[in-house]
KEMI-953259 format. One line per 4 residues: number of its first residue (from 0); their letters; for each residue y, z, x of C-alpha. Coordinates in nm, 2 decimals, always signed. Layout:
# KEMI-953259
NUM	a	Y Z X  ...
This chain:
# KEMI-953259
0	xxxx	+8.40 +9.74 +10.55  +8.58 +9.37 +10.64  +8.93 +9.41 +10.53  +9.20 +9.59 +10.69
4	xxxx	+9.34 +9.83 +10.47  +8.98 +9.94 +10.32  +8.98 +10.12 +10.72  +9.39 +10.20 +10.68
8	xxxx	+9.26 +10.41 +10.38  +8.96 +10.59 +10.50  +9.16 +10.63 +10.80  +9.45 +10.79 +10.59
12	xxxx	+9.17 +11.00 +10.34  +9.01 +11.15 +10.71  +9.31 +11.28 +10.79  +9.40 +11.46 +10.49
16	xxxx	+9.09 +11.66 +10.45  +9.22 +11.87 +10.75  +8.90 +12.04 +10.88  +8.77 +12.01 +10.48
20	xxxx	+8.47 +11.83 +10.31  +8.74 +11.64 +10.13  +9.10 +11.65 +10.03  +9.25 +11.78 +9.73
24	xxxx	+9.43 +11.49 +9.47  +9.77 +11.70 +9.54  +9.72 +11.60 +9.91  +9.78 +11.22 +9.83
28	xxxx	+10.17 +11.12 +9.92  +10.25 +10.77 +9.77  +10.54 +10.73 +10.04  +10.27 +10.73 +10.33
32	xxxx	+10.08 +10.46 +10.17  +10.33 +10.25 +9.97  +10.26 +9.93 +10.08  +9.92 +10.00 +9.94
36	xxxx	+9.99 +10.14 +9.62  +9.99 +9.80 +9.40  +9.63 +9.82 +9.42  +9.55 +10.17 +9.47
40	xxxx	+9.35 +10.39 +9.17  +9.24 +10.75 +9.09  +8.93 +10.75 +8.91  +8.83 +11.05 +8.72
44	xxxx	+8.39 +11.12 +8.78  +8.38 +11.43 +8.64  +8.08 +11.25 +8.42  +8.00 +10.97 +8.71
48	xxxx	+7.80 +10.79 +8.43  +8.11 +10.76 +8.28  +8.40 +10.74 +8.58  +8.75 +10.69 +8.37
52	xxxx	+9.09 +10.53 +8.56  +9.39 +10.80 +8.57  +9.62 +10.54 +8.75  +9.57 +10.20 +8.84
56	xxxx	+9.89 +10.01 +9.04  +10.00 +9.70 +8.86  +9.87 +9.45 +9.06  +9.58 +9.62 +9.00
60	xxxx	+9.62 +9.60 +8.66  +9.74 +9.24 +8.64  +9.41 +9.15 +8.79  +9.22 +9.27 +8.51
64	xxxx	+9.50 +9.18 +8.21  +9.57 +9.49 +8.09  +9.68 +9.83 +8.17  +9.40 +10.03 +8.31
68	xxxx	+9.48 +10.40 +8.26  +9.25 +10.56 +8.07  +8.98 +10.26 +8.04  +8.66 +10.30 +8.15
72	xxxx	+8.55 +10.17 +8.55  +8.24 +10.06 +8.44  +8.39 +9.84 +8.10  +8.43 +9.51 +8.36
76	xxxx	+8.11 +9.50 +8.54  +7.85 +9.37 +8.42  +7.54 +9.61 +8.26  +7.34 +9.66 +8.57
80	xxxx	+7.57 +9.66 +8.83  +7.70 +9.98 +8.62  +7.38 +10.15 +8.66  +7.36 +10.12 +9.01
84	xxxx	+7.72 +10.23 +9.00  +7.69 +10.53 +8.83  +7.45 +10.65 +9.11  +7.62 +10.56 +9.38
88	xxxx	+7.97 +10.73 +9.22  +7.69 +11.06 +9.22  +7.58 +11.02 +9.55  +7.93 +10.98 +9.70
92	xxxx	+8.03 +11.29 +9.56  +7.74 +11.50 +9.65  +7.80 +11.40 +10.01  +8.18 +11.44 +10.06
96	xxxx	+8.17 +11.01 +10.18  +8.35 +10.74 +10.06  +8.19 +10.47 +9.92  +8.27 +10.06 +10.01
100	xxxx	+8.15 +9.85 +9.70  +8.11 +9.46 +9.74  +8.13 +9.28 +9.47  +8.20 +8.89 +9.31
104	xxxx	+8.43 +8.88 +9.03  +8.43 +8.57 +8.74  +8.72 +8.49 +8.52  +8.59 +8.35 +8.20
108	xxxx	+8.62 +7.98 +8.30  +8.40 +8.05 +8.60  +8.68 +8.12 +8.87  +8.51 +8.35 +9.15
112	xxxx	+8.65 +8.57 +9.40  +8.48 +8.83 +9.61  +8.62 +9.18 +9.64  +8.58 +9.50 +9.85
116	xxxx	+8.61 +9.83 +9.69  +8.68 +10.14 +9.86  +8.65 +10.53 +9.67  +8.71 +10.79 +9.89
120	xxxx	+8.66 +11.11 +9.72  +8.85 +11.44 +9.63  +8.87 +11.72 +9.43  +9.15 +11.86 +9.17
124	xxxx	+9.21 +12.21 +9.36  +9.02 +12.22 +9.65  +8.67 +12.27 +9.46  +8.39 +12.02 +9.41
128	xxxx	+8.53 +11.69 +9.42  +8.52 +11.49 +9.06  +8.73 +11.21 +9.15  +8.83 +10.91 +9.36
132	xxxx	+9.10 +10.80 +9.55  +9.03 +10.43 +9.58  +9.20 +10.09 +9.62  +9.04 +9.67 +9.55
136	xxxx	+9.12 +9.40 +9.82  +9.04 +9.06 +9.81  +8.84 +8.89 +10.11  +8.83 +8.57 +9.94
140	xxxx	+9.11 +8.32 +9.81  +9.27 +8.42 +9.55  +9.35 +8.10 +9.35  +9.10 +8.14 +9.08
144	xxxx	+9.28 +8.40 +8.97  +9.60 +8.20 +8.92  +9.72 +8.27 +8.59  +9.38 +8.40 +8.48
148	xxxx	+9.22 +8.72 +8.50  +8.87 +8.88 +8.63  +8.65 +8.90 +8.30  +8.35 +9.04 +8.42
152	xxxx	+8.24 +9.19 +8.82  +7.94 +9.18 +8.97  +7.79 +9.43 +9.23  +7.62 +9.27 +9.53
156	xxxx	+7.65 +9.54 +9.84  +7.69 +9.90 +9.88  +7.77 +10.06 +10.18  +7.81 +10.52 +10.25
160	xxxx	+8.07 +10.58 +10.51  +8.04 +10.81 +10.80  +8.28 +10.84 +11.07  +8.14 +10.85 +11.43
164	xxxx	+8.45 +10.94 +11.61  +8.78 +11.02 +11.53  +9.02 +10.79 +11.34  +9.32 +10.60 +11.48
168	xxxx	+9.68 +10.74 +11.39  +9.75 +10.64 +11.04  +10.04 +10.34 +11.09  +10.36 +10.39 +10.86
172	xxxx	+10.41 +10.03 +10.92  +10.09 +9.88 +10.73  +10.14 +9.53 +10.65  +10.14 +9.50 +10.26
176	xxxx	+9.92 +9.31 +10.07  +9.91 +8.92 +10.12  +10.11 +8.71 +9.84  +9.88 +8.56 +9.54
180	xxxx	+9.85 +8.20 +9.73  +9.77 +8.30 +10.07  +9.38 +8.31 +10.19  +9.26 +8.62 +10.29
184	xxxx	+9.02 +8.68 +10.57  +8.79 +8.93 +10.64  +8.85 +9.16 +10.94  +8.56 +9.27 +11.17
188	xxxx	+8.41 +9.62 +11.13  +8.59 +9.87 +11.34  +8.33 +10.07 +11.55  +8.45 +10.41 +11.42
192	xxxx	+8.26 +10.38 +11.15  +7.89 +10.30 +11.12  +7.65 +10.20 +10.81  +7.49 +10.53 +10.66
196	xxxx	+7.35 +10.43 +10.34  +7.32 +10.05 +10.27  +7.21 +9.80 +9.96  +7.27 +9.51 +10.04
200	xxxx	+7.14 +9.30 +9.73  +7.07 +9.53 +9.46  +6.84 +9.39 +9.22  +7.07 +9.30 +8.91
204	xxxx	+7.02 +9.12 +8.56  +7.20 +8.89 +8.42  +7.48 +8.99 +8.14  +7.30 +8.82 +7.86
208	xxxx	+7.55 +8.73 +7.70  +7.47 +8.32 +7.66  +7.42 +8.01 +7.87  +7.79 +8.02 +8.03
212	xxxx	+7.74 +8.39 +8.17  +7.37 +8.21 +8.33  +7.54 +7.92 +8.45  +7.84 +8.14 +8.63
216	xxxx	+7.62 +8.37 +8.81  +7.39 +8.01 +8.92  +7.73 +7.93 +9.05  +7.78 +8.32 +9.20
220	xxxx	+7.46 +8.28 +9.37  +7.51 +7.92 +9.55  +7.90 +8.04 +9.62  +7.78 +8.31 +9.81
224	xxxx	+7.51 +8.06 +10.00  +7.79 +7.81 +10.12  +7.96 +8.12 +10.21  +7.69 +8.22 +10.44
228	xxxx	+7.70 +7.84 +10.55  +7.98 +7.80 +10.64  +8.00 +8.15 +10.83  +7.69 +8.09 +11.07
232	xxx	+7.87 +7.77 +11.15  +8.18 +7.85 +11.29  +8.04 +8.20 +11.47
């Protein structure tokens, strides 16, 4: 995980399980994470091949362009990033772990952003756990989103979290999410939690949906390689 708040919430999830595999939905209290909630989801997996938003916080939602409640998690990313989805959602759920997605996000004039995804799950009464608890950050800037929204997402790394140790106090004072024009930076990785199940560049297929879709994930792929670049020159 790089960004802040993706710890802030696995921090927050650990300590509501309370000596449990994993907490119950009714165990979520908005107040404790309201700086957070703008972006924050509940995603229904009780079929994870077909995982269903519940709630979705507006900025969430003005993301995407439209209300997510009740649309399908899978309808925005592209067809073979949902297949690998789908079995990660299972995994994640069999274990009791949450799950940090990364992922590159287009907007339909070719616009890019990379995001981190966190789903941390829980159950409905203290059973086996059918849902998520998650919440999407942006580690890149944010101004190809400007007045647009993401069209289609892209998976490109996968990563099950364990905790090694416990969790620092959860702070009532986390700092809320960044305004649309600032650039966000990643944040190291905090050593309380290590790297249990990785895929780090899942083997994916174009959409195929026409020569722009080809050309944008060109783009994706040589974004991603300055990225790098740039990275390994200032470390």
């Amino acid at each position: 995980m790089k960004h802040k708040n993706s710890h802030l919430l696995v921090g927050y999830w650990s300590r509501l399980r309370k000596g449990r595999d994993v907490p119950a939905q009714g165990d979520i209290d908005p107040r404790a994470i309201k700086r957070l909630l703008s972006y924050v989801f509940i995603l229904d997996c009780a079929n994870p091949a077909r995982p269903i938003y519940r709630l979705a916080g507006t900025g969430l939602c003005e993301r995407f362009g439209f209300e997510l409640k009740g649309t399908s998690f899978l309808g925005h990313w592209e067809a073979q990033s949902g297949l690998a989805l789908a079995s990660l959602l299972r995994q994640a759920l069999k274990l009791g772990q949450p799950l940090c997605l990364s992922s590159i996000a287009a907007t339909a004039d070719n616009g890019m952003v990379e995001l981190e995804t966190i789903l941390t799950p829980v159950s409905l009464s203290g059973g086996t756990p059918t849902r998520f608890f998650g919440m999407v950050q942006m580690l890149s800037d944010p101004a190809p989103l400007l007045g647009r929204s993401i069209a289609y997402e892209r998976l490109v790394g996968s990563q099950l979290i364990q905790e090694d140790e416990p969790l620092p106090s959860y702070d009532q004072n986390i700092p809320p999410p960044p305004p649309p024009m600032m650039n966000l930076r990643a944040h190291p990785k905090a050593p309380y939690l290590r790297l249990v199940v990785s895929h780090e560049r899942p083997a994916l297929l174009n959409f195929g949906s026409g020569d722009m879709l080809q050309k944008m994930f060109g783009l994706i792929e040589r974004w991603r390689a300055a990225n790098n670049e740039d990275h390994s020159h200032t470390v």
